[in-house]
N, C-alpha and C positions, 0 to 999 in steps of 0.2 A: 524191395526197391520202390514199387508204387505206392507201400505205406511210405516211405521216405518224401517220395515227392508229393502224396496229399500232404503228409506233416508240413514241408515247406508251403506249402498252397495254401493252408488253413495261418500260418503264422505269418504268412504277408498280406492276406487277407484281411486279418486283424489288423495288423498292422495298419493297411490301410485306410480302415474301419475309423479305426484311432486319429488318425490323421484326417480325416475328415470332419470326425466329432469335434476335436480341435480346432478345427476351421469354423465350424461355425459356432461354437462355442466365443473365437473371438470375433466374429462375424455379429453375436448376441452381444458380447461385451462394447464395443462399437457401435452398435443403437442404443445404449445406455438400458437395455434390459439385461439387469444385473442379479436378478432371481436366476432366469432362467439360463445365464452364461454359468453360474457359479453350479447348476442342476448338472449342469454339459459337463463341466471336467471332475465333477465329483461322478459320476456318470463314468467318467473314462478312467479314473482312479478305482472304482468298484471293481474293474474287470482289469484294470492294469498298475497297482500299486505304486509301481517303478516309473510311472509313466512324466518324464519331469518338466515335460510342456504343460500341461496339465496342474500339475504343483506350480511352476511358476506362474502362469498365469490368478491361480487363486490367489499369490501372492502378490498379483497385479492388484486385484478387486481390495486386497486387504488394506493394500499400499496408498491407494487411491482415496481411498474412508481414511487415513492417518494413524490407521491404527498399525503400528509399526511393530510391535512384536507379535501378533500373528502374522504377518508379511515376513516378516526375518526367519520363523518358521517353518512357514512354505517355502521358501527358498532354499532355507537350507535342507528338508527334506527333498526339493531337487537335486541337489546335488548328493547327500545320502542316496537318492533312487539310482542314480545314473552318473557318477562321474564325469562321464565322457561326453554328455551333453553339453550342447553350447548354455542352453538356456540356465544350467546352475549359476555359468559362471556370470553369467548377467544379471540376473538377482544379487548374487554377490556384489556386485559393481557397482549396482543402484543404491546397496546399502552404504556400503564404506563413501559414495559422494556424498552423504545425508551425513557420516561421521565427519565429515571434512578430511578425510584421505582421498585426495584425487589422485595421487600416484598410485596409491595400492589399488585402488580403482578401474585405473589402467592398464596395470596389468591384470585384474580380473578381466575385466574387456579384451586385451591380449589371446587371454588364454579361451575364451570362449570362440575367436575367431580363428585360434589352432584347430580348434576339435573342431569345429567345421569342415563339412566336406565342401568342394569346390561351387555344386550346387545352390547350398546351405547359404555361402557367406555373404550377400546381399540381404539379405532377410535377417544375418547376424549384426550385420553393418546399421539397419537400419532399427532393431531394438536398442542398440547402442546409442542413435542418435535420441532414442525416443526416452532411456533415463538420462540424459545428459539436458533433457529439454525439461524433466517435468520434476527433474530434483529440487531437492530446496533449497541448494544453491547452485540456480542452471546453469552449465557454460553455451550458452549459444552458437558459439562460432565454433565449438568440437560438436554441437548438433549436429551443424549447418554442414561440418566436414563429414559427418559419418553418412547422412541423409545421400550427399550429394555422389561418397564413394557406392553406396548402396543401388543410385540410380545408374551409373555409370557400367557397373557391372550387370544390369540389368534396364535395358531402357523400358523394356516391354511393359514392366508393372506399372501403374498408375499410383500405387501406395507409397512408391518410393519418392514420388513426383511430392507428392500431398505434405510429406512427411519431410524434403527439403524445402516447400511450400512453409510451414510451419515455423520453422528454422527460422529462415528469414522473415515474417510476420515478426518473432519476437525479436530479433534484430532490429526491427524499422524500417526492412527495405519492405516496403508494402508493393511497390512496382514490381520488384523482382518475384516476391510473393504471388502476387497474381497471375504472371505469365508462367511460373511454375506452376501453380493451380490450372488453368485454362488449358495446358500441353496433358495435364492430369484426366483433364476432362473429355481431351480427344481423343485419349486413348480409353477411355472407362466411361461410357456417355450413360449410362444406369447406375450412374454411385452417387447417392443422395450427399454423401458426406462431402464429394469436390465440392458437389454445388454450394453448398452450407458454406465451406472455407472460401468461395470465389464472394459471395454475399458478406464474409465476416472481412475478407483483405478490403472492398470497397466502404464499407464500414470504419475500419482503420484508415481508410483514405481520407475520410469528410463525408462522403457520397451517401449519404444516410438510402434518400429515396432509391437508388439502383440496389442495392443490399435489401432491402423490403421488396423489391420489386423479384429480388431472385429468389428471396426464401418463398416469398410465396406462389413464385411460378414452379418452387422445389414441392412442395406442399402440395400441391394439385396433382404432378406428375407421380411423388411418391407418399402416400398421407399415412400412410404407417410407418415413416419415420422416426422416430420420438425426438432427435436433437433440435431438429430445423423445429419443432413446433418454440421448445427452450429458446432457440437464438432472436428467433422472430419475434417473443414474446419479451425479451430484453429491450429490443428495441423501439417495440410500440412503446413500453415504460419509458425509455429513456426520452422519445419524443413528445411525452404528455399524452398518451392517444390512449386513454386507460380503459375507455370500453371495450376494446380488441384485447386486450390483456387476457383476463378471467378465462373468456373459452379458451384461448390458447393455451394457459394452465391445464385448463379441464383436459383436454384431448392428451394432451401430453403424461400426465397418471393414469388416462385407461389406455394408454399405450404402454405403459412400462410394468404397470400392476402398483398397486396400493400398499405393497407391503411396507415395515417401518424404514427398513436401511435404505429404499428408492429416496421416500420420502426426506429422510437424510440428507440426501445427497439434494434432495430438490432445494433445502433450505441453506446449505451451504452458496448453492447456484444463485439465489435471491439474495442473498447479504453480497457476495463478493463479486457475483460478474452485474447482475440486474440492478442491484442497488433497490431493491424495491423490500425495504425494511419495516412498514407494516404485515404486509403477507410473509416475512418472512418470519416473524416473531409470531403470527398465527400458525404457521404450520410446523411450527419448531413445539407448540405445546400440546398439538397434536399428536407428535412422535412422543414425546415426553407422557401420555398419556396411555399411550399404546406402550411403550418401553420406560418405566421412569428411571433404569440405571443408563439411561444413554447421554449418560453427559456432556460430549462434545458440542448438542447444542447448546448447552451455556456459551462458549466458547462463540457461538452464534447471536446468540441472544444478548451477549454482553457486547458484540457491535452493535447489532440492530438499535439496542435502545440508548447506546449513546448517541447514532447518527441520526436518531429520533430526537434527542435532547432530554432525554429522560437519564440524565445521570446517575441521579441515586439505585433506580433497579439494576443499570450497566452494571455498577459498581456491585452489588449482591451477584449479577449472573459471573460475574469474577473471580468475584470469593468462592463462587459454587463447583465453578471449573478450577478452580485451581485445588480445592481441596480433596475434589474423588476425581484429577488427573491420572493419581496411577503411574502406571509407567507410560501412557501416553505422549506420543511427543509433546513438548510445550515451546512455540513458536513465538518467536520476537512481538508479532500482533499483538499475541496473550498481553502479555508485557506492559505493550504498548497501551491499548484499551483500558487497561487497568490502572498505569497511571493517568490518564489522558481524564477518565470521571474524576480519580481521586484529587486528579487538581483541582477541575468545576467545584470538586467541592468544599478546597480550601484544605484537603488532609494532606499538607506538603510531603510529608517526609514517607505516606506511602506511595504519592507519585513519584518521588525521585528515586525508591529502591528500583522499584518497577521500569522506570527508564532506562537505567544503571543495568538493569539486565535487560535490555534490548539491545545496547552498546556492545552487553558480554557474548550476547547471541552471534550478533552481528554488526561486528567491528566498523560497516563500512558505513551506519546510522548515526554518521558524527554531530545531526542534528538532533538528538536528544540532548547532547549539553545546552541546551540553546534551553530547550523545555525545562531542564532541571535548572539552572540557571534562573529560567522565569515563574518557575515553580517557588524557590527562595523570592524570587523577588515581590510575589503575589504574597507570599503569606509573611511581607515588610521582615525580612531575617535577613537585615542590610550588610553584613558583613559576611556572614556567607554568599550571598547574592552576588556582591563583588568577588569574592573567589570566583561563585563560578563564572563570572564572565569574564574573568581572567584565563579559567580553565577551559572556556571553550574556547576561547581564540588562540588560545596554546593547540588546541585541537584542530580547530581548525580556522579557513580563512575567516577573518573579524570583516562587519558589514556596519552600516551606520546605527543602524538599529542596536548592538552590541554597545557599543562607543554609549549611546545615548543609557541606556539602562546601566552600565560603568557610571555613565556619571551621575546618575541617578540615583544608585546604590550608595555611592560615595557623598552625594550632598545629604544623604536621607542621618547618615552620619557624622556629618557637618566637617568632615575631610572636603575642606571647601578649593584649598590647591589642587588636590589630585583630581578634584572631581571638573573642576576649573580646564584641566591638562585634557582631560578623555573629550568635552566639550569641545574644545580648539581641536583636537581629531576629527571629532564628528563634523564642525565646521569645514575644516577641509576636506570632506568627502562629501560633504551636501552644504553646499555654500547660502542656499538660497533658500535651508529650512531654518522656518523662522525661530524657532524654537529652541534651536542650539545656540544661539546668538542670545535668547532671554535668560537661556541658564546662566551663561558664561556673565552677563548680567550680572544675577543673582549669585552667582560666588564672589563674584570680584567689589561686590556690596559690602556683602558678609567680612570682606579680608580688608576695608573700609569703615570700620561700624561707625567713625565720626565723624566718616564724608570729610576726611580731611585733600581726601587726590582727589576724588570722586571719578576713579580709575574706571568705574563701573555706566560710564558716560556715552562712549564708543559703539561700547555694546545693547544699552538700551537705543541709541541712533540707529543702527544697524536694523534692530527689531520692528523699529516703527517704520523702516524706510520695508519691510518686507512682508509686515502685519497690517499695513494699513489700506490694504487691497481687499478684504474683509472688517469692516471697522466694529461688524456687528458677531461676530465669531470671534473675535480676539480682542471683543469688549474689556474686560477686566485686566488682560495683562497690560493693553495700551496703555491703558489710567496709569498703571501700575508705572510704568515706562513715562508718560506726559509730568509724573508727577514728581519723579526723582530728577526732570532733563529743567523741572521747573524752579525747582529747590539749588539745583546748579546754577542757574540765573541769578534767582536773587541773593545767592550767598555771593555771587559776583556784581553785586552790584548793577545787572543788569534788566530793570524791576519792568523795563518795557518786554523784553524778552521771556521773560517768568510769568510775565500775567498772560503773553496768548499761550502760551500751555499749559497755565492751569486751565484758560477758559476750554483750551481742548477736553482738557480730563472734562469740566465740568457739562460740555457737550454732549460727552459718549454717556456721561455717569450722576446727573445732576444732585443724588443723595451720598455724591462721595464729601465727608468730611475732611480728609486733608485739604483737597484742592476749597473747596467751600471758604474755609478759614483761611487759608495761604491769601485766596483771593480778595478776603475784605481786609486781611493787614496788607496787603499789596497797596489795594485802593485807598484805604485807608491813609497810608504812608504817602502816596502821589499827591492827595486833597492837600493834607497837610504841607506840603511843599507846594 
C-alpha cells in the first residue's frame, strides 16, 4: 500500500514537474526566446514522449517560421501521444483553417473542448481564439468570440483579457482594445507583454508619442524583455528617429541569443512590421551565411529590395525562393512580389502568371486584374489590354481609371467608336477630367478624317474650357485643341474668329507650323480684301 501511494506521489509529482516546465516553456516562447522554449519541451518530451502539450507547442515554434510540414508533424504526434488531449485537436484545427476547411476545423476545435475537463476549457477556449487569429486566413470575429468566452469563464486570468484585447486590435476597435488591455493590466501589473499591447493599441490609435512613452516606461521597469525592445524599435524607424534604432536592435539579439532561426525571425519582423528594408536585407545575408539552405529569406529579400527599388535582384530572390520552396507554404505575397518586379521590368507575361496566382490563392485579391490588365497595357498588347479591362470590371466594380485605360486600349487600336463609348463613361464619372474630354476629341477626329461635321468640335471646347487653368502643363494638347477650333472657323468662313485662335495656338507654341501658316494665309486673305 505505501509503495502504491509513493507510486502515485512520484507520478503526480512528474506530472506536475511537467506542467510547469510547460509553463514556462511557453512563458519562453512569449519573450520571443525561441532557442530556449524549443530546449523546455524537447526537455519535457525526453522524459515524457507522450507528452502532447509539449508536441503542440513545438508545433507552434514550427508554425510560426511557416514551415508547415514539420508543424503538421508535431501536431499530429500530439495527437498519436495522447488522443484525449485537447491540445491534438487544436493543432488539428489550425491546420485544416490553413487548408481552407473551416468546418472541419470546427469541429476539431469541437472536439478538443469535449476533452476538456471543466477547469481546462478557458485555456481551450482561448488557444482556439489564438489559431483563428494567426491563421492565414484569420476569422477575427470567431477570435474575438473565443477570447471573449475564454474571459468569461475565467475573469481572474489577465491572458485571457490580452488575448480578447488582440481580437479586437485586428478588428479595428482600437478603443475596445485598449480598455481590454488596461483591465488586463489591473489585474497582471508585472506582465511586460499588456504593456507592450497597451503602447501598440495607442499606436494603432495615431498616438505615436504616448506608445514610445510606454514602451519605454516598459523597458526601464522590465529590460530583459526582448519584444518591447522589437516594438519600440519599429517605431523609432517609422518616425525617422534612426539613431535610437541600432541599440535597440542591439539589446534585443543579446536578449534572445544569436542563433540562425532568432535571427530569422528578426528579418521577417524588419520586412513586414518595421519596414526597415535596408537592415533587413543585411541581416537576411547574415542567416544565409550562417545557414545557406535557409531560403525563406529569399522570400524576404525579394520584398526588401523591391521596396528598395531594386527590382532586377527582387526579381532573382524570386526565382531563388520559388525554385528550393519545397513543400513550403507559398503565399499570395510570393506571387505578388514576383509579378509586381517582373512588371518594373517590362516581362508581361511573367507578371501576369504570378498575379493570376495571387487571385487562385486568394479569391478576395480582385485587384490583381487591375495589375494584369496594366501589365498588358504597359508592355502596348492593346487587344489583350482591353480584354482585360473588360475582365476586371466583370470582376469587379469599374472606376474611372478602368473606363480611361478601355479607351485607351481601344484607341491604341484605332477602334475609335468603342473607344469613343468607354470615354463618354469616364466623362460621366469625372466630368471635370480634362482628359477624357481630349480623347473623346480625338476619336470623334479620327471618325471625321475630312472635317466634314467637325463633330469633334464640342469636345476640344470642353477641353480648353477645363485645360486652360494650367496653359503651361497642357501646353501641347491646347495647340492641339486652338488649332482644329481654328480650322472650324475658317472653313466657316469665319476668318475674324480663326485667326484669334491660331494667335492663341501661336501664343502658347510660337514654332508650331500649322498655326504659323494658317495665320499668314489668314492675314494674307484679309490684306487682300
Amino acid at each position: 500500500m505505501k509503495k502504491l501511494i509513493f507510486s502515485l506521489f512520484t507520478l503526480i509529482s512528474v506530472q506536475i514537474a511537467f506542467s510547469q516546465t510547460l509553463k514556462e516553456g511557453v512563458a519562453l516562447l512569449d519573450g520571443d526566446n525561441i532557442v530556449a522554449a524549443r530546449k523546455a519541451f524537447h526537455g519535457i518530451l525526453k522524459q515524457d514522449p507522450k507528452n502532447a502539450g509539449a508536441w503542440f507547442y513545438l508545433g507552434e515554434i514550427f508554425y510560426n517560421d511557416d514551415n508547415m510540414d514539420s508543424a503538421s508533424v508535431c501536431y499530429k504526434k500530439a495527437l498519436d501521444a495522447n488522443p484525449e488531449s485537447y491540445f491534438s485537436y487544436i493543432g488539428t484545427g489550425t491546420l485544416l483553417l490553413d487548408k481552407n476547411k473551416p468546418s472541419d476545423a470546427d469541429k476539431a476545435f469541437a472536439k478538443a473542448k469535449k476533452e476538456a475537463k471543466d477547469k481546462e476549457l478557458p485555456e481551450v477556449l482561448a488557444l482556439i481564439g489564438s489559431a483563428y487569429l494567426k491563421a492565414r486566413s484569420p476569422n477575427f470575429d470567431k477570435a474575438a468570440a473565443s477570447y471573449l468566452a475564454a474571459r468569461d469563464l475565467d475573469t481572474k486570468n489577465a491572458r485571457y483579457f490580452v488575448g480578447y484585447g488582440d481580437a479586437l486590435l485586428a478588428q479595428g476597435n482600437v478603443g475596445e482594445a485598449l480598455t481590454s488591455y488596461e483591465l488586463a493590466s489591473n489585474k497582471d501589473r508585472e506582465n511586460p507583454e499588456i504593456l507592450m499591447k497597451i503602447a501598440r493599441a495607442y499606436y494603432k490609435n495615431g498616438i505615436q508619442d504616448v506608445a514610445i512613452e510606454q514602451l519605454e516606461g516598459s523597458i526601464q521597469r522590465f529590460p530583459n524583455y526582448p519584444p518591447a525592445y522589437k516594438e519600440l524599435y519599429q517605431l523609432y524607424f517609422q518616425k525617422g528617429q534612426y539613431s535610437k534604432v541600432t541599440p535597440l536592435l542591439e539589446k534585443y539579439v543579446s536578449l534572445v541569443g544569436n542563433d540562425t532561426e532568432q535571427r530569422a525571425r528578426l528579418v521577417k519582423f524588419l520586412v513586414f512590421q518595421a519596414k526597415d528594408y535596408k537592415r533587413a536585407i543585411q541581416e537576411a545575408f547574415i542567416v544565409l551565411e550562417q545557414q545557406p539552405t535557409h531560403y525563406p529569406m529569399h522570400r524576404w529579400l525579394a520584398w526588401a529590395y523591391y521596396e528598395e527599388g531594386d527590382y532586377k535582384t527582387s526579381l532573382e530572390m524570386s526565382k531563388l525562393f520559388f525554385k528550393n520552396a519545397g513543400t513550403r507554404p507559398i503565399y499570395a505575397s510570393d506571387h505578388e512580389y514576383y509579378a509586381k518586379a517582373a512588371a518594373k521590368l517590362n516581362l508581361a507575361d511573367e507578371a501576369i502568371v504570378n498575379y493570376k496566382k495571387v487571385v487562385e490563392i486568394d479569391s478576395s485579391r480582385t485587384e490583381m486584374y487591375d495589375l494584369i490588365a496594366k501589365a498588358l497595357y504597359d508592355a502596348k498588347r492593346w487587344p489583350e489590354a482591353e480584354t482585360g479591362y473588360l475582365d476586371k470590371m466583370q470582376k469587379s466594380r469599374s472606376n474611372s481609371q478602368d473606363w480611361y485605360y478601355l479607351g485607351m486600349s481601344r484607341y491604341q487600336q484605332g477602334k475609335n467608336i468603342e473607344a469613343d463609348s468607354a470615354f463618354a463613361k469616364l466623362n460621366d464619372i469625372q466630368p471635370t477630367y480634362a482628359t477624357g474630354w481630349l480623347m473623346r476629341a480625338r476619336c470623334n477626329n479620327r471618325l471625321d478624317p475630312e472635317r466634314k461635321t467637325f463633330q469633334a468640335k464640342p469636345f476640344f471646347e470642353k477641353y480648353v474650357e477645363l485645360a486652360s487653368s494650367d496653359t503651361e502643363k497642357n501646353k501641347k494638347q491646347l495647340v492641339e485643341a486652338y488649332n482644329y477650333i481654328g480650322y472650324y472657323f475658317s472653313q466657316n468662313n469665319d476668318f475674324a474668329a480663326s485667326i484669334a485662335w491660331y494667335e492663341k495656338s501661336q501664343a502658347l507654341d510660337p514654332a508650331n507650323e500649322e498655326s504659323k501658316n494658317a495665320l499668314e494665309q489668314l492675314r494674307a486673305a484679309a490684306g487682300g480684301k
